[in-house]
C-alpha positions as CSV (number, residue, x, y, z in Angstrom):
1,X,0.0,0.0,0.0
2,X,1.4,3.5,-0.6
3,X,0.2,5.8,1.7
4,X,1.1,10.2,1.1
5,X,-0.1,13.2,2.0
6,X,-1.3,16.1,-0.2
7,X,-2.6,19.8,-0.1
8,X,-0.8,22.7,0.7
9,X,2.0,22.9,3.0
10,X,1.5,22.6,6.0
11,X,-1.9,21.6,5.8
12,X,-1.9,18.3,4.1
13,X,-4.6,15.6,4.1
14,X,-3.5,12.0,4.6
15,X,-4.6,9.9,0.9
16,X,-3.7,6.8,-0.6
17,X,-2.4,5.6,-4.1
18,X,-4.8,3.0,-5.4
19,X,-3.9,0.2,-7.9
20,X,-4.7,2.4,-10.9
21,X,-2.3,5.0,-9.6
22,X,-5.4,7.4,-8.5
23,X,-4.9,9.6,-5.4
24,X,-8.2,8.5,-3.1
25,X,-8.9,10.9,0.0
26,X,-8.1,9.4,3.5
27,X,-9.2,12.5,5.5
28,X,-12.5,10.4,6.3
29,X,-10.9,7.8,7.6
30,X,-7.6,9.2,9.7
31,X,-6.5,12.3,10.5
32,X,-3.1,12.0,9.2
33,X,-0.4,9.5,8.3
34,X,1.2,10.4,11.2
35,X,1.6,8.5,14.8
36,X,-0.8,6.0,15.8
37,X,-1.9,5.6,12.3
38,X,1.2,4.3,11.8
39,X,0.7,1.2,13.9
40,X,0.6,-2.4,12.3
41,X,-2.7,-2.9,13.3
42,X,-4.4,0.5,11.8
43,X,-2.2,0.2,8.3
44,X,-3.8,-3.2,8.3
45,X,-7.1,-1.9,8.4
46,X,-6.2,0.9,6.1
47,X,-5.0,-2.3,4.0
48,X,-8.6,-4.1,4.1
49,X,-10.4,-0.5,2.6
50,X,-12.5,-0.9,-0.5
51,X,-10.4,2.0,-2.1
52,X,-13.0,2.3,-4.6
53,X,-15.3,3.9,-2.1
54,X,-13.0,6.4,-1.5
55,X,-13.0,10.1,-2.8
56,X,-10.7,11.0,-5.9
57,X,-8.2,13.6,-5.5
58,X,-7.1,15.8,-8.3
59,X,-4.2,14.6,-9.7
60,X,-2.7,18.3,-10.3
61,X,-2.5,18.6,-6.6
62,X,0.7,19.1,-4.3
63,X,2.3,16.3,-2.8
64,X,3.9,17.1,0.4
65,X,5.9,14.9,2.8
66,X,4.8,11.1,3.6
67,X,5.0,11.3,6.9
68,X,3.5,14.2,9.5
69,X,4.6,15.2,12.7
70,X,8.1,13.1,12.5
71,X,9.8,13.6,16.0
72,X,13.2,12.7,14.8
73,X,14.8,12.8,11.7
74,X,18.1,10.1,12.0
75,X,21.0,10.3,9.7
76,X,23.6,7.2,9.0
77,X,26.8,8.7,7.5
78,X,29.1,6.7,5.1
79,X,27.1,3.1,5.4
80,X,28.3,2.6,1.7
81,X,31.8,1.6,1.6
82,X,31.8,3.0,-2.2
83,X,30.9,6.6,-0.7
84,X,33.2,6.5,2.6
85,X,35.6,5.8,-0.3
86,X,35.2,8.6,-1.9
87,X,34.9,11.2,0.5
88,X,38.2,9.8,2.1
89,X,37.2,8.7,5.4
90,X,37.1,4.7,6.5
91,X,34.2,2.4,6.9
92,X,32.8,2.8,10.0
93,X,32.6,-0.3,12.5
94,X,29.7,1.1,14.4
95,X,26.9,2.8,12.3
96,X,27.8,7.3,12.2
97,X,24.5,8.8,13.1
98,X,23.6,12.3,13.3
99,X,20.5,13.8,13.0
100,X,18.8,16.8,10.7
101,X,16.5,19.4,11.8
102,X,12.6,18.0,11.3
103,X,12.4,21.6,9.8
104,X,14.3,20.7,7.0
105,X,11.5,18.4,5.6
106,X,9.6,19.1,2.5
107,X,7.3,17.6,-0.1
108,X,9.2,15.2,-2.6
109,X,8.5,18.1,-5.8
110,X,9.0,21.0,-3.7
111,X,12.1,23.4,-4.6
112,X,15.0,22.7,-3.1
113,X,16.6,26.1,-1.6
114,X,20.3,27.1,-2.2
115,X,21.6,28.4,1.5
116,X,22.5,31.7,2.1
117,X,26.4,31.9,1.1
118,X,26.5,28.6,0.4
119,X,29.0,27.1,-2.7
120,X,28.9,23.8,-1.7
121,X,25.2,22.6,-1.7
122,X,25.3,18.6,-2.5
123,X,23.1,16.1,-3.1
124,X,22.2,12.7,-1.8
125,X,19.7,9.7,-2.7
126,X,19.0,7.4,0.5
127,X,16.4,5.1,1.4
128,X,14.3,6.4,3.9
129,X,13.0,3.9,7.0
130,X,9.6,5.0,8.7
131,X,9.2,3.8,12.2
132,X,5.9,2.5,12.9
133,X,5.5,1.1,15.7
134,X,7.5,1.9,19.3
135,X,11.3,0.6,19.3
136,X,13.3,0.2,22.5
137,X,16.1,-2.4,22.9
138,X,14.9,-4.4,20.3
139,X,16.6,-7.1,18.7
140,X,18.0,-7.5,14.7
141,X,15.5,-10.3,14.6
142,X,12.6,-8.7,15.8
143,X,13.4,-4.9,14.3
144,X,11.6,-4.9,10.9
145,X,8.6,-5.5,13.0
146,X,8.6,-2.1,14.2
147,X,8.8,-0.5,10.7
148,X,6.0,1.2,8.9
149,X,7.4,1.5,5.5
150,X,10.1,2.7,3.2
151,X,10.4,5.9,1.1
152,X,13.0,7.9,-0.7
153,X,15.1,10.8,0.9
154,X,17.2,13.2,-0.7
155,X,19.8,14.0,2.1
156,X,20.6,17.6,1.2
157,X,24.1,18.9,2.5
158,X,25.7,22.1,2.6
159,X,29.5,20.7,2.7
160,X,31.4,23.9,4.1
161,X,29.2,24.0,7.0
162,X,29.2,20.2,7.2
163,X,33.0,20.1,7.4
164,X,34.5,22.9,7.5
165,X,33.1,24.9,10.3
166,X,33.4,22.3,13.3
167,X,31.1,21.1,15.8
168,X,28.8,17.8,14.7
169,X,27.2,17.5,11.2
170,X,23.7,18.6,11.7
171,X,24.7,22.2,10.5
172,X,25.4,21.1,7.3
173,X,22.2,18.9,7.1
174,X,19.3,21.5,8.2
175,X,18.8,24.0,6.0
176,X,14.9,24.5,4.9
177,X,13.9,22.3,2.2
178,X,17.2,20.1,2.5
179,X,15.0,17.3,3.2
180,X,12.6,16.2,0.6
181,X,10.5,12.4,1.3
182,X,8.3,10.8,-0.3
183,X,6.6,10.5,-2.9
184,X,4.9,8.1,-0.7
185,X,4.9,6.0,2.2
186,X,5.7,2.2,1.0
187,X,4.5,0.0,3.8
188,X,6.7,-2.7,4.5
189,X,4.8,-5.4,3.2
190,X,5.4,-4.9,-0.5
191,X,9.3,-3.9,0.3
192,X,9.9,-7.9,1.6
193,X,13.7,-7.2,0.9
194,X,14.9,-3.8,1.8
195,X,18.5,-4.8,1.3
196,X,18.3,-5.3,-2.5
197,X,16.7,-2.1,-4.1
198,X,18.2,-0.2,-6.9
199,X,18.3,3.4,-6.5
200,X,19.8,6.6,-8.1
201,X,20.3,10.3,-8.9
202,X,20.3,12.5,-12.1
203,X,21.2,16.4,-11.7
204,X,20.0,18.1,-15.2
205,X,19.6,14.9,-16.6
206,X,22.8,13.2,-16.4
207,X,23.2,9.8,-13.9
208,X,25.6,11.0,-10.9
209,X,24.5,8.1,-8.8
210,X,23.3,4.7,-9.0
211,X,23.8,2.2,-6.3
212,X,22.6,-0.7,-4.7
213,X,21.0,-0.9,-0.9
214,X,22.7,-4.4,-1.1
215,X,26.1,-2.3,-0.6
216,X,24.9,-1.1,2.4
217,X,27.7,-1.5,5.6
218,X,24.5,-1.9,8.1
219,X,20.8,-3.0,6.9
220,X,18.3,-2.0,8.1
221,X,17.5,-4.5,10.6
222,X,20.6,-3.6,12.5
223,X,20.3,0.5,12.2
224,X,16.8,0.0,13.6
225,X,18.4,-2.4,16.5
226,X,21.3,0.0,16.9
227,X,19.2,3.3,17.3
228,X,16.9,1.6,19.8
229,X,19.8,0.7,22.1
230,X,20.2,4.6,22.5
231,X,16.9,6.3,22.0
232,X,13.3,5.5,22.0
233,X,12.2,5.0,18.1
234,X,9.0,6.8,18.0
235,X,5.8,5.8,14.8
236,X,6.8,8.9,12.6
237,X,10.5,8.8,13.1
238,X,12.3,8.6,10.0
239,X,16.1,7.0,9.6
240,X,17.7,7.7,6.5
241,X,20.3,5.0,5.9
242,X,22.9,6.3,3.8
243,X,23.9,7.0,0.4
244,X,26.0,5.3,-2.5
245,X,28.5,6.7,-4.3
246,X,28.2,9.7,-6.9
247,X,27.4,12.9,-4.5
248,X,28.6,16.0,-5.6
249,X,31.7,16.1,-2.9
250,X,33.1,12.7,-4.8
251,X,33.1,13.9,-8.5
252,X,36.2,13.4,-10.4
253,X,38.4,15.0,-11.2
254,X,36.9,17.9,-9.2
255,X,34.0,18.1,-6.8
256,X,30.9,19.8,-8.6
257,X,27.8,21.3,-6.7
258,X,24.4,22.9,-7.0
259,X,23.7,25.8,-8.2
260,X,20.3,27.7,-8.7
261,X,18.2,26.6,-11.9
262,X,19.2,23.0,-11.7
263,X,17.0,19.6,-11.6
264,X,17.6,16.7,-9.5
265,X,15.3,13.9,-10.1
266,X,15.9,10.9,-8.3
267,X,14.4,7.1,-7.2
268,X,14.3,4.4,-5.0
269,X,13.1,1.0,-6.7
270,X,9.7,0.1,-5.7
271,X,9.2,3.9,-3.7
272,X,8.5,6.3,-6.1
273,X,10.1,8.9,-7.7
274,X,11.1,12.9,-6.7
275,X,12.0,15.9,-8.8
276,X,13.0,19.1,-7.1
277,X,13.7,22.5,-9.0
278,X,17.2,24.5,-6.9
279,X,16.7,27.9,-6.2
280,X,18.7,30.8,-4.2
281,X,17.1,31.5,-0.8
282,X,15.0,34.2,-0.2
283,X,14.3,36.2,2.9
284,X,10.3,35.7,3.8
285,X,8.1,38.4,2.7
């Protein structure tokens, strides 16, 4: 089942993709795809729905993030050996996590916003992990259990204030807008094998990245295992679990970043696709 929300920002209504690919309404149903909707027991009555009963939603409408009011956004840094490669640092025995600002998300379509003074704006496919149900010192068996679904992420970075500018990585990672998911939530049913999806990045059409999950240093099972050893895993937290190879940082035989007026399009297999227009930041008006 893929599960999204739509409208405009900040006031989305939780829908559903049908087998047709038509958007039905869910606001009759839930209030959101969002906490306790999240729980195994409500998607599986969300799952049992005659979705033909359902009202149609315009298809010209906004598609905004998958997932409301996410408590924490979790980070995994360099679980691709390819990518630790190439940004010159060493695979790391115990999963990197950081986190980004929950005021970074956005819809999957919406522009992407270049940071004031920034040069080094990068991009960053990853598969995104929504939390489902309540995760404390769980096991690798049991993790998966406690997942919701799957969606794409686009792990926007500035790099200078990443790297350069000291202190932990969440500077680098926040910015408005630097956190695109969705198109949908892909409950974890119809993703039986999280560890063997294809998934990749264009910028202005050409293929910077294109990498396997199957390269990943720590699956998901153990990230969602690892995390719960140190923090309660809330329904609505999303991990994002890394990225292959191909970022802007890595590009040979000189890094090469966004600029205002590009397009990034990019996949996970099975999750949808996003498309984000770059743009220079703006003061509010």
């Amino acid at each position: 089942m893929k599960l999204l929300r739509v409208g405009p920002a900040g006031s989305e209504r939780p829908a559903l993709l049908d087998s047709n690919g038509t958007i039905r309404d869910l606001s009759g149903i839930v209030s959101d795809i969002a906490g306790e909707n999240l729980f195994p027991e409500r998607i599986t009555e969300l799952r049992k729905l005659d979705t033909t009963s359902l009202p149609k939603v315009d298809s010209s409408i906004r598609i905004g993030p998958c997932v409301g009011d996410t408590g924490k956004f979790i980070c995994i840094g360099l679980n691709y050996s390819d990518h630790a490669a190439e940004s010159g640092m060493a695979v790391p025995e115990q999963p990197v996590v950081f986190f980004k600002a929950t005021s970074a998300i956005c819809g999957p379509y919406d522009d992407v916003e270049i940071p004031k003074n920034s040069v080094k704006t990068d991009w960053e496919v990853e598969l995104g992990v929504i939390v489902g149900k309540t995760a404390k010192y769980v096991s690798e068996q049991s993790a998966l259990d406690h997942v919701a679904g799957y969606c794409v992420v686009n792990d926007l970075s500035e790099r200078t204030f990443q790297l350069e500018l000291g202190g932990q990585w969440v500077k680098g990672k926040s910015h408005d807008t630097f956190a695109p998911i969705g198109p949908w939530l892909v409950t974890r049913d119809e993703v039986p094998e999280p560890q063997n999806l294809h998934l990749w990045l264009e910028v202005d059409g050409k293929r910077v990245q294109d990498g396997s999950t199957s390269r990943m240093v720590f699956p998901v099972s153990k990230l969602v295992s690892y995390l719960s050893q140190f923090m309660t895993l809330h329904p609505g937290d999303i991990i994002s679990t890394g990225t292959p190879p191909g970022v802007g940082m890595g590009q040979k035989p000189e890094p090469v970043y966004l600029r205002a007026g590009q397009t990034m399009r990019l996949s996970v297999e099975g999750l949808g696709e996003q498309s984000q227009r770059t743009v220079d930041w703006r003061p509010a008006q």
